[in-house]
N, C-alpha and C positions, 0 to 999 in steps of 0.2 A: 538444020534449024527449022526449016518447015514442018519436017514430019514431027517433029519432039511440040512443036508447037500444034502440030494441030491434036497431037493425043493429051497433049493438056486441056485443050477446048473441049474436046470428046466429053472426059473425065469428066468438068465442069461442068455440061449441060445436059449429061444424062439426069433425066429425072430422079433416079434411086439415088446415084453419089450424091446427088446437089441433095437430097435430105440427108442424107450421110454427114455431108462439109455443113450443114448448117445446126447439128443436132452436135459437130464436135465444138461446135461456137460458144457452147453452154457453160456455164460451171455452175457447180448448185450450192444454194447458202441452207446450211442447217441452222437450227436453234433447239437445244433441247429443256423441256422442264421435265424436271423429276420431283417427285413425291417420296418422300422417304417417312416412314413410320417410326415416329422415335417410341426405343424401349421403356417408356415410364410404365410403373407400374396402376396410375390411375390414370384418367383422360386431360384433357387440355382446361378444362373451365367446371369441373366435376371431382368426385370420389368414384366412380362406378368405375370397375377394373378396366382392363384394356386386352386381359387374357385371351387368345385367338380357341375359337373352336366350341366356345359354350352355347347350351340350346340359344334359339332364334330368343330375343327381346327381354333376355335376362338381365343383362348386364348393361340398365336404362336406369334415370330417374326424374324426378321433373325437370331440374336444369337440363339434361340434353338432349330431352321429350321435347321442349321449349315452352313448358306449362306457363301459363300467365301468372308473374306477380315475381316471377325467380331471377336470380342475378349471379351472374359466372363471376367466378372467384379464379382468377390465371394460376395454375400451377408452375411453381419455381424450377421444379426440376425441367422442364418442357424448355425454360428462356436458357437454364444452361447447358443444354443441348445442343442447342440451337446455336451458341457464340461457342459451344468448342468446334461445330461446322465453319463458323465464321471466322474463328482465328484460323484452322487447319486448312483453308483457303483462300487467305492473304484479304479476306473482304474487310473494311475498316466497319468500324459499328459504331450507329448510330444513336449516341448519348442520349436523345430522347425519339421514339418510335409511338404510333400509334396502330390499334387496333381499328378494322372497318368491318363495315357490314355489305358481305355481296350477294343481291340480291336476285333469284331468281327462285320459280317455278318450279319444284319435280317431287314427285311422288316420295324419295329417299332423303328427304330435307322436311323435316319435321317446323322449325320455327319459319320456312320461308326465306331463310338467307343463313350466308355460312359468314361465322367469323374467321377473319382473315386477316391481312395486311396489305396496304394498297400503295398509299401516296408514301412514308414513312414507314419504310421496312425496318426490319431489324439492323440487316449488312448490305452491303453495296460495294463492287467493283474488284471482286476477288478474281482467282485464276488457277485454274489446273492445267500441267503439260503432260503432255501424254505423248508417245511413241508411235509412228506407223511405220512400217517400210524402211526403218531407218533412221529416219530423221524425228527431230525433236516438234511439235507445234504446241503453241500457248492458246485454249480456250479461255475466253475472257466468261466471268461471272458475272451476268447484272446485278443479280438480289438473290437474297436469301431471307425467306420470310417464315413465321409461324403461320398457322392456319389450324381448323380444325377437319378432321374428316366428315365424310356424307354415313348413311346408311347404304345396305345393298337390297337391290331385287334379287328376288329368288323367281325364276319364271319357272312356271308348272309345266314339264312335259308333253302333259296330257292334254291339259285343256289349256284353252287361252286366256291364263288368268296369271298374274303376279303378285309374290306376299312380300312385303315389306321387312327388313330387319335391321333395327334399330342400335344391333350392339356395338355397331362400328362408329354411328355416329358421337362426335366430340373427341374420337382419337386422337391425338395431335399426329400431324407432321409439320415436316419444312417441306417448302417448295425452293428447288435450286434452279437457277433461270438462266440461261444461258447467253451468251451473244451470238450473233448468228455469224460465229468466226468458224462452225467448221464446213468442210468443202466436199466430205465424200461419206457413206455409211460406214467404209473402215473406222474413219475418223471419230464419228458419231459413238460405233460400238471400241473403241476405244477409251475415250471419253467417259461412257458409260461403266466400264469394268473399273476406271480409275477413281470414279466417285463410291461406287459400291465398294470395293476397296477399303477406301477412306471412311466412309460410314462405321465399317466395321471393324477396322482397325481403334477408329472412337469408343466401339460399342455404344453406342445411340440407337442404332436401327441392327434388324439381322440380314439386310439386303437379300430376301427374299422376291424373286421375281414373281415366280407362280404364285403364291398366296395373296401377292399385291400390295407386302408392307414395302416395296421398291417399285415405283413405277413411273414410266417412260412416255409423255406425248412430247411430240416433233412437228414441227412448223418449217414446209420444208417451200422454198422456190428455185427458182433457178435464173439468170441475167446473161446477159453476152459476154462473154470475156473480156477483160479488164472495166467493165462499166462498175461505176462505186453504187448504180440507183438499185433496190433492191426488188427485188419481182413482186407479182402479185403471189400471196401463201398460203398453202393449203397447212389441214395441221391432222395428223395422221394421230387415233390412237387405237386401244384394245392392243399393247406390244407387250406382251407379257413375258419375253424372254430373249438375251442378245440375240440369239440368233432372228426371233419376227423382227427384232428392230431393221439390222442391217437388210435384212429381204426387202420388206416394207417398206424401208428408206430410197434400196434399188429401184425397185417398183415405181415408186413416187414420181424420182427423178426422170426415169426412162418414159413417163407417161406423160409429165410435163413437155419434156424435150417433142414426144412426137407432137403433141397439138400444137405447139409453137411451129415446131417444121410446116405443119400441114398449115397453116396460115388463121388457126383458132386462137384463144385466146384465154387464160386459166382464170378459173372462177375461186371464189375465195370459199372456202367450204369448212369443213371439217369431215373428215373419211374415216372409215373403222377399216380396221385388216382384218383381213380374212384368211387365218394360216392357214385351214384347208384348201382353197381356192390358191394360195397365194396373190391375193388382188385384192385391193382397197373399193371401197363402195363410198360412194356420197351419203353422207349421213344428216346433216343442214347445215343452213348457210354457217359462215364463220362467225363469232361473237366478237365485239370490240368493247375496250374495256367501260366501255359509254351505256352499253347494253344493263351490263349489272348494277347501274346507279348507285356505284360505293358510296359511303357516307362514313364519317367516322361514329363507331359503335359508343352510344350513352349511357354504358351499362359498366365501361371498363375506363379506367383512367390511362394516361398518357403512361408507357413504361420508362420508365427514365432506368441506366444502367450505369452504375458503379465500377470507376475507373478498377479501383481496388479487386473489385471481383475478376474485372475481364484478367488485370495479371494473373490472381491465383488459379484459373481456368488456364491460362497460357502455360504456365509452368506446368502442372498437372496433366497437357496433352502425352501422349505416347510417341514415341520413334514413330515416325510414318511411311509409307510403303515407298514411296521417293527413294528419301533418307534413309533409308533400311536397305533398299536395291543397290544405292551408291556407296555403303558399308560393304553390304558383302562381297562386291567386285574391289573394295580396295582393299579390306582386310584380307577377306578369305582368298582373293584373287578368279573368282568364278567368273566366267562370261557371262555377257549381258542376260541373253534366255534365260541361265540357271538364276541370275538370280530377281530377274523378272519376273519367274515363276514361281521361285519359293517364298518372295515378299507378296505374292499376292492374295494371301490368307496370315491372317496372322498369328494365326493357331501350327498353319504350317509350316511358319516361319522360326516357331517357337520350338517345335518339334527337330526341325533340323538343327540348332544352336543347340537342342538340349544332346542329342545325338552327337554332336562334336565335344561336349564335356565330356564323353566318355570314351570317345574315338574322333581323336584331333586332325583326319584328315578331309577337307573341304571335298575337293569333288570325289572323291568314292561314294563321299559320306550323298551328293549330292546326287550322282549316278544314279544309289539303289533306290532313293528319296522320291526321286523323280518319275522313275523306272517301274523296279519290281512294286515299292509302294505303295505310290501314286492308282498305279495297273488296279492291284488287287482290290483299292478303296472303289472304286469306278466300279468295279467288275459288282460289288455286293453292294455298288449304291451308299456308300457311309462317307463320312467327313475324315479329315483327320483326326479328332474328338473322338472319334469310336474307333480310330484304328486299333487290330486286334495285336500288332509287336510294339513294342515299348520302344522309346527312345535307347534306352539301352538294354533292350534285347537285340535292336537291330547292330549295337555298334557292337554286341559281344559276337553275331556273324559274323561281319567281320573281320574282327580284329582275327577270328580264326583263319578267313583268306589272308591275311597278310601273313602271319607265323605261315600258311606253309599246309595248315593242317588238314583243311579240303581246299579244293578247288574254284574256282569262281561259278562255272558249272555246277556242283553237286551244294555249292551254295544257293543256289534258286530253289534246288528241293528241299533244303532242309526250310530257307525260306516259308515255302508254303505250307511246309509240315508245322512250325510256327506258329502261322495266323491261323492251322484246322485247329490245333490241339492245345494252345498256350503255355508247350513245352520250350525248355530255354535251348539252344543253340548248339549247345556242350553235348547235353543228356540225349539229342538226337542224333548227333554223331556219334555218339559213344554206342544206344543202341541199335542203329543201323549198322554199324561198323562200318561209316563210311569216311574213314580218315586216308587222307593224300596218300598214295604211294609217293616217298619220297627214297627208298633204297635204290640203285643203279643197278645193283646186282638181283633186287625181283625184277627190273623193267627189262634187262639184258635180254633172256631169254623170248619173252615177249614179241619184243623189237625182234628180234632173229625168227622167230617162227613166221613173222608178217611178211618180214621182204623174203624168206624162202617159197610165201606161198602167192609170191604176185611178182613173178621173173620178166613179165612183158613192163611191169609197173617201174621196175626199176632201171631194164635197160631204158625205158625213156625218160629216166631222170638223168642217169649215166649220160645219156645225147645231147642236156642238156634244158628237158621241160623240167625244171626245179620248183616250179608252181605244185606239181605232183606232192613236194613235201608234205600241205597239207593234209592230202589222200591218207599219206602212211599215218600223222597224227590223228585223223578221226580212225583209225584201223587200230591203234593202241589205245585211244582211250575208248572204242566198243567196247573193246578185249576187256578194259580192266573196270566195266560199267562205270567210265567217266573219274576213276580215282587215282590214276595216275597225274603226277606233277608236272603241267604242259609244256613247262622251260625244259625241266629233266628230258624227257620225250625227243623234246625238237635237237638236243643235243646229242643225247644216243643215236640217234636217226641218221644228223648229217656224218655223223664218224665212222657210221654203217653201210651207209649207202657210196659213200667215195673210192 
């Protein structure tokens, strides 16, 4: 009892452990807002298009220049965008909302303040669950609001000078706000995949990260284990894709934890990331929402929203990636992964159901989907939208692995012979002449020429290492460049070898 006791003191009062056992004391509270760019075709308070990629200050005019004497006129499609977010995340919406004015300072803010929403959002008190490790957790939603977007700097290379570009400002998006219910960067980028997701499963936004019509700051602290009070927050941005989010979030956590250990004290800031570096920088103090002297904007009436509209938006949502995930595993019967990953585009979700109209079997169908697919999409950089084999060019492969007629093997070549040439499946069988050996009597001789020419191979199957069978099957399908029928094979084999 002594010795066990005194190497728990040990433990204890080494310097390193004791930051160790006090850095495990931590858990950290995230909060996410996201900025999502709805697809309308004009801006939020304007006509001037919303087209991404036109010369610099083209697509401007006096309303969101913010010329003296003009008055923003809300666009409708922007408010129902906004409530099929609002229903599609259980947030209730509020019958009358108002419009404010947040005021600050910067170069890319043309009138001096952004219209937004403050006191009186749109929605309030939704919720997304999302999957880690396992287990199910429920992100709680505070708001869901309109807003308009800023302009961007362009900073010059060369010299130290920046040009203003004004196309971007009066874009609409929503800002979705989160509770600060999640506990790790898993969670976070979790969270994250599941809203983008849902965005685009809406078609509202294209949940683009890089371009920055999707975008991510995080407000993150950290408290002692089970304490309810929340820490002091820093609010991390410039995350321009999951992967800087969860680093970033890493990062954050692990940097709080040390100044708390070492007996500091965290300052409320705002930080930029830095993906080259991997490391956050101080970038100024943190803003409270007292700073921007919201007011409600004189320009725009109170939006009041019609019971009637919110049902016909409610009926008119789509299957959602949830709901779709929890189909496929009770219909089709695929495990969670498969169908976690095939609901998580909805285009690819679309592709694989269209796939099964013409070859009704779930997971093969889901296999090559996942697999060869997936692979080749990745490999040439495209979407499933530009995949180069048809939904039923892949299922007529296929359907020729199951008759018998190639191989599963010499189905990957023709595969990719496929997506070079956008020849069909049939016709490249046909002129490769790469059709299954399925006769006994071409595979017999075969079989017999292999085990006469590998006599140590076989007495050590004879002794007993049966593992070897596989040896003799890659030694017949060399032989027959992969077109012999692997079942036939494995049966010729053992009735040869005994």
């Amino acid at each position: 009892m002594v010795t066990w006791t005194f190497r728990i003191s040990a433990l204890f009062y080494n310097p390193i452990n004791s930051k160790m056992w006090q850095i495990m004391q931590f858990e950290s509270v995230i909060g996410l807002e996201i900025h999502a760019q709805l697809k309308t075709k004009t801006k939020i308070f304007c006509s001037c298009s919303t087209a991404f990629g036109a010369p610099p200050n083209t697509h401007v005019c006096p309303v969101c220049l913010g010329m003296p004497g003009v008055l923003p006129v809300l666009n409708k499609k922007v408010v129902e965008f906004a409530l099929r977010m609002a229903l599609a995340t259980g947030c209730s919406i509020a019958g009358e909302s108002r419009f404010a004015r947040k005021n600050y300072f910067y170069p890319d803010l043309p009138k001096g303040y952004q219209i937004s929403q403050y006191e009186l959002p749109l929605a309030e008190h939704g919720f997304v669950d999302v999957a880690v490790n396992g287990s199910v957790r429920r992100i709680g939603i505070t708001r869901i609001h309109m807003e308009e977007d800023a302009g961007k700097l362009v900073h010059d290379p060369g010299r130290p000078v920046s040009r203003v570009d004004f196309n971007r400002t009066g874009v609409p998006l929503i800002e979705i706000v989160s509770e600060p219910d999640i506990r790790s960067a898993e969670e976070a980028g979790a969270y994250l995949r599941q809203l983008r997701s849902i965005v685009r499963y809406l078609q509202i936004c294209d949940g683009n990260l890089e371009e920055g019509s999707f975008r991510c700051d995080a407000n993150v602290s950290i408290r002692p284990r089970g304490s309810q009070t929340l820490g002091t927050r820093t609010e991390l941005k410039n995350l321009n894709s999951f992967k800087h989010v969860e680093k970033a979030l890493q990062y954050e956590i692990g940097r709080q934890q040390e100044v708390l250990a070492d007996g500091g004290q965290i300052i409320q800031q705002t930080r930029l990331w830095d993906a080259d570096k991997n490391q956050s920088f101080s970038m100024r103090g943190k803003e409270e929402a007292h700073d921007y002297r919201y007011f409600p904007d004189p320009d725009l009436l109170p939006l009041v929203i019609d019971e009637g509209w919110i049902d016909r938006i409610r009926q008119s949502l789509p299957e959602l990636p949830a709901a779709k995930k929890k189909r496929f595993m009770d219909v089709y019967g695929l495990p969670a992964y498969d169908a976690g990953l095939l609901t998580s585009d909805r285009e690819l979700a679309d592709y694989y159901e269209a796939c099964l109209g013409f070859f009704p079997h779930p997971k093969p169908v889901s296999n090559w989907v996942m697999g060869a697919l997936l692979g080749l999409l990745h490999q040439q950089e495209k979407n499933i939208t530009a995949s180069p084999v048809s939904p039923e060019g892949l299922a007529q492969l296929l359907e020729l692995v199951e008759k018998g007629v190639i191989s599963g093997k010499i189905a990957k070549t023709v595969f990719d012979e496929m997506a070079a040439t956008g020849k069909p499946a049939g016709k490249i069988v046909e002129e490769k002449g790469l059709v299954q050996i399925t006769d006994s009597q071409a595979l017999e001789p075969v079989v017999a020429k292999i085990i006469a020419d590998q006599p140590e191979e076989v007495a050590a199957y004879q002794n007993g290492k049966t593992r070897l069978l596989g040896f003799f099957v890659g030694q017949v399908m060399k032989a027959t460049r992969g077109k012999a029928n692997p079942k036939l094979v494995n049966e010729i084999l053992k009735k040869n070898l005994t």
